[in-house]
N, C-alpha and C positions, 0 to 999 in steps of 0.2 A: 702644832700643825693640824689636829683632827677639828679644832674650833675653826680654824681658816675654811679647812674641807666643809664644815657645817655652815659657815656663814656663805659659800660660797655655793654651796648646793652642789657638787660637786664631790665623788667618789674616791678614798683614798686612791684604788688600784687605779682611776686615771690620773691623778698626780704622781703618782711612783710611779707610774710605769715607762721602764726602757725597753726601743727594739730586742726581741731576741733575739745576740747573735749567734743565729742562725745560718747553715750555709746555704744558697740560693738554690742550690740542687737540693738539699734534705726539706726545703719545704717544699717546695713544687713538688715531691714525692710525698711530703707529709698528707699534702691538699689529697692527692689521687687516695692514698692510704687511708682517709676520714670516710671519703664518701665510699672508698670497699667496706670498710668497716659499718659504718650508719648502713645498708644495704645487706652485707650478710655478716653479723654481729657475733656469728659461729664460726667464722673463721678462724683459726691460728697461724701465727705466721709462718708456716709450712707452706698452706694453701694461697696468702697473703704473698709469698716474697711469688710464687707461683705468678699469680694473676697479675702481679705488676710488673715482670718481668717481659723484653720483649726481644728479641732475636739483634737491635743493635745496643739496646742499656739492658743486660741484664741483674737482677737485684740480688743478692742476696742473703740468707735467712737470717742472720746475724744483723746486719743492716736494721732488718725491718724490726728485731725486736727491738734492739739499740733505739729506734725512734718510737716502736710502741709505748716502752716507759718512759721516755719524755713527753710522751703524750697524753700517758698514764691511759691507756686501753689496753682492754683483755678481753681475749675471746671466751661469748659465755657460752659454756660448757660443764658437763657437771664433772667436777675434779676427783680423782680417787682419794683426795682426803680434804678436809678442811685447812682452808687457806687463812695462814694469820698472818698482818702486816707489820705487827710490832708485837714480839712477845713480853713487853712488859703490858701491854694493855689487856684488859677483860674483854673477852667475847661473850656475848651475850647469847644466850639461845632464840631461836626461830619459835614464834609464836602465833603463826599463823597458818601455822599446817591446818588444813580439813575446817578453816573458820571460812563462814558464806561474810561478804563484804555486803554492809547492808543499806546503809546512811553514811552522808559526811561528817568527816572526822571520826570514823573509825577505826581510820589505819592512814597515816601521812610517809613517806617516804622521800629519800632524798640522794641526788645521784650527782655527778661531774662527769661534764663535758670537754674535748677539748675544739675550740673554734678557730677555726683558719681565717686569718688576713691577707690583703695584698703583702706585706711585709709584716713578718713575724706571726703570733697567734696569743689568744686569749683563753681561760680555763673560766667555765660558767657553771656554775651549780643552782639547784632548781629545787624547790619543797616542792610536791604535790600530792593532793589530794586524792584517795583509790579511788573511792565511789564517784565525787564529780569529772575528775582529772582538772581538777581546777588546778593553778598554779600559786600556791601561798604566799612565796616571796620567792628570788634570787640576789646571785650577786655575780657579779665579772672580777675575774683576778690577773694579773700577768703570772703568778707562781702557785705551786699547789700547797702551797701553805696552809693551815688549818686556821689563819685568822677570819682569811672570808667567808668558809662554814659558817663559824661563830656568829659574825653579823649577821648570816643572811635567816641561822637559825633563831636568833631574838628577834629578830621583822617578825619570823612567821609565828612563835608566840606571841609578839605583842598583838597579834591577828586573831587568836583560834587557840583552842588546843585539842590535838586529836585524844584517842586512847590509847595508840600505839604508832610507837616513831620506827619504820621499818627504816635499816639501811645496810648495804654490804660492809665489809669487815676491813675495808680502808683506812690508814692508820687516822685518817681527818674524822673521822667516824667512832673508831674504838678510843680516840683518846680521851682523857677522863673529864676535861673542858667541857666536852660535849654532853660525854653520857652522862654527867652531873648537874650539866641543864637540866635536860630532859628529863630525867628524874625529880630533879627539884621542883617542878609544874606537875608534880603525879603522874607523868605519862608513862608507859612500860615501853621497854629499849628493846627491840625486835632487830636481831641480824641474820643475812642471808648465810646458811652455811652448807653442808655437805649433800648435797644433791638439789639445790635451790638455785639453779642459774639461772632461771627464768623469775625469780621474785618480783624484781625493778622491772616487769616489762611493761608497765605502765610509763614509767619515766624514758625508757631507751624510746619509746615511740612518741613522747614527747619530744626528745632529741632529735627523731627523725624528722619531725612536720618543721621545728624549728629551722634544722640545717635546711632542708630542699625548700621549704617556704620563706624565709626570709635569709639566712646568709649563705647559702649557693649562689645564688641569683641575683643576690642585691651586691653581694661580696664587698661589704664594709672597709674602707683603709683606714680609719683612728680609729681611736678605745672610744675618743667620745662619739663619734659617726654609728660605732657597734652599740655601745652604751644606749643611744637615744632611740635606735632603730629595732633594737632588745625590747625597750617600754613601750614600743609602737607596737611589737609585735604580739608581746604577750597581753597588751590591753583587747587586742583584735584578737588571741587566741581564748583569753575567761570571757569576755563579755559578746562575740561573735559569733567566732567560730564553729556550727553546731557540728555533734557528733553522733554517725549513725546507734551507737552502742548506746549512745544516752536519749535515743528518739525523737533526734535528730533535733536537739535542744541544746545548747550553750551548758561547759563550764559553770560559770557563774548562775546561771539559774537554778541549775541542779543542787548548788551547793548552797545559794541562800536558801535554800526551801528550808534551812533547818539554822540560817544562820543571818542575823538582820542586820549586823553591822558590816558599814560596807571596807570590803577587800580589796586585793590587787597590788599592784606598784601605784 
């Protein structure tokens, strides 16, 4: 089946993929749920069953976590202890306390999204890079499995390689598939841990521009409608897009200034 998917050009997750059964009420809650979340990302769902509650559906807090972890979000905040997702996996330490980010590919990072449909919803993971905010590779999944990590983390070595792979302490992340890439190419495994809730905010604001610039407003109904409108967006977000932080110059520019082969989807 994965040579069919290759002669076909075409992404395992849009061949597997089934609707989630889903109930029509928990997504229309999920959808409001996303964009509280992408908007104020320090929420917990305290404040969350709160703010979506309304005098004739009121929510409550149970509710909303029950759909948090299906969504796999968490409000960042810095935790009274270190949070592991699987204790048989190695957590790696934080290695980028008090380091100034200097040039591309000094520090790559990597995060999951969850993306809402007309019917059902998609899980989107994203490499990027600190210094350009360029975007390495991705991949779309219907499930939070650790195989689309995988793929989307050989795209973005067969691309580059940084000197440190920053990522939080998600089991798709700590498992050893992973960290034994990563390792294997020399790069040092960096994770977010006890007082670092702000590490990924390069990526969460990546998340943002994506959701409200392209699928808020275009609101995709297939994987392949989401899939092809993905490659549209993130071509238009490295090779376009400028950003006031990078002087008001393009992703992509910034980052080939130190890299000649060409990137992207």
């Amino acid at each position: 089946m994965p040579q069919q998917c290759e002669v076909l050009e075409l992404a395992r997750s849009s061949l597997y993929y089934q609707p989630a059964q889903t109930d029509p009420d928990d997504l229309k809650l999920m959808e409001r749920l996303d964009r509280l979340h992408t908007d104020h990302p320090f929420y917990g769902s305290r404040k969350l069953a709160v703010a979506l509650s309304t005098p004739q559906t009121p929510v409550n807090r149970k509710r909303v976590q029950r759909l948090m972890r299906l969504m796999g979000l968490e409000a960042l905040y810095c935790r009274p202890q270190t949070t592991v997702s699987n204790r048989e996996h190695k957590v790696y330490p934080y290695l980028l306390r008090g380091v100034e980010i200097t040039r591309p590919n000094q520090v790559w990072s990597a995060d999951i999204t969850y993306v809402p449909m007309a019917s059902g919803f998609m899980y989107l993971a994203a490499t990027i890079d600190w210094f350009s905010r360029f975007v390495v590779s991705w991949k779309l999944s219907n499930t939070l499995d650790g195989w689309f990590c995988q793929e989307m983390l050989d795209e973005a070595l067969s691309r580059g390689r940084p000197e440190v792979f920053n990522t939080d302490q998600g089991v798709q992340f700590t498992a050893r598939a992973w960290t034994e890439r990563v390792e294997s190419e020399g790069v040092r495994v960096s994770m977010d841990g006890r007082g670092r809730c702000l590490d990924n905010v390069f990526v969460e604001r990546l998340w943002r521009s994506v959701k409200y610039e392209y699928v808020y407003p275009m609101s995709p109904e297939t994987v392949r409608e989401l899939e092809r409108g993905l490659c549209e967006y993130f071509g238009f977000y490295n090779d376009e897009r400028v950003h006031q932080s990078l002087e008001y110059r393009t992703p992509a520019q910034v980052h080939r200034l130190e890299n000649r082969r060409p990137l992207g989807k």
